[in-house]
C-alpha positions in Angstrom: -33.1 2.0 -18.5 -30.8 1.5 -15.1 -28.7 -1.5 -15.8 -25.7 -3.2 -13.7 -22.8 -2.7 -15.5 -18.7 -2.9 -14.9 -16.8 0.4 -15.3 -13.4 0.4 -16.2 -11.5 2.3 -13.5 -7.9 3.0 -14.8 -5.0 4.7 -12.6 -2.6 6.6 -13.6 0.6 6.8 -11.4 1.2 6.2 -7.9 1.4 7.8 -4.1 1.1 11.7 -4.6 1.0 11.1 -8.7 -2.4 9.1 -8.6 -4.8 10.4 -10.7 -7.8 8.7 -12.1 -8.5 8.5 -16.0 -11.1 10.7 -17.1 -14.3 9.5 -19.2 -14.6 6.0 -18.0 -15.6 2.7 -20.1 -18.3 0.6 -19.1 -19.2 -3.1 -19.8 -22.4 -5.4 -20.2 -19.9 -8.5 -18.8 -17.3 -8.5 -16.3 -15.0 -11.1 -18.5 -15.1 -8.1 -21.2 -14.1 -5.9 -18.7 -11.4 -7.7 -17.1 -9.8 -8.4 -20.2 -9.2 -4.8 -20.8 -8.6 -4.5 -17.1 -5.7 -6.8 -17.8 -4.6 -5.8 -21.0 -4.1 -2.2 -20.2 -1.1 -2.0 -17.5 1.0 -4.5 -19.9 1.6 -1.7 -22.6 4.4 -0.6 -20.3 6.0 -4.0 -20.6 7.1 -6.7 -18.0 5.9 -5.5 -14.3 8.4 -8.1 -13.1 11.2 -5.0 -13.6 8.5 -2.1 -12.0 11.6 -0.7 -10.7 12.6 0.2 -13.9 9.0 2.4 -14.7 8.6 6.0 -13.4 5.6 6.1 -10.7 4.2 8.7 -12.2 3.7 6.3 -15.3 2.4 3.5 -13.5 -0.9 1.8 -14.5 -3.4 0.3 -12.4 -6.8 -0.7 -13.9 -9.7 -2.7 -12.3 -13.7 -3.3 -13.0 -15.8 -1.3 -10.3 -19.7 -2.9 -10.7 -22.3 0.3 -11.0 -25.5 0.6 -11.9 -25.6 2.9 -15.1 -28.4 4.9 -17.1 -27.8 3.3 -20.4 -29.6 5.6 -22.4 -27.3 8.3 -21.6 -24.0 6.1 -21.4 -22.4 4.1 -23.7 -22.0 0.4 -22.5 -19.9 -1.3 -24.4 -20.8 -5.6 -24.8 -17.6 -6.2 -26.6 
């Protein structure tokens, strides 16, 4: 069955380093989803000090809404 979901979008690097994660995540609720959206660019530490992190190792991540066939993904509700 179509559903409306939230996919995960996570980016790696930045300018001509940007490349989109592979194999994205999908949610039932944007609040699940944000949290991981939030969570994720933190395992680099304090983005106060981004000066101090390569570009290339950068992390961006943000919840995209998408209608998904949930039969063939996996949509996660936790």
């Amino acid at each position: 069955m179509v559903i409306h979901a939230f996919m995960l979008v996570v980016v790696l690097g930045t300018g001509e380093d940007r490349r989109e994660q592979r194999d994205p995540m999908y949610f039932r609720s944007i609040d699940v989803c944000q949290y991981y959206a939030s969570r994720i660019p933190r395992q680099y530490g304090n983005y106060r000090y981004k000066s101090y992190i390569d570009p290339k190792d950068r992390v961006t991540a943000y919840c995209k809404p998408i209608k998904v066939d949930d039969t063939k993904v996996l949509v996660y509700d936790h």
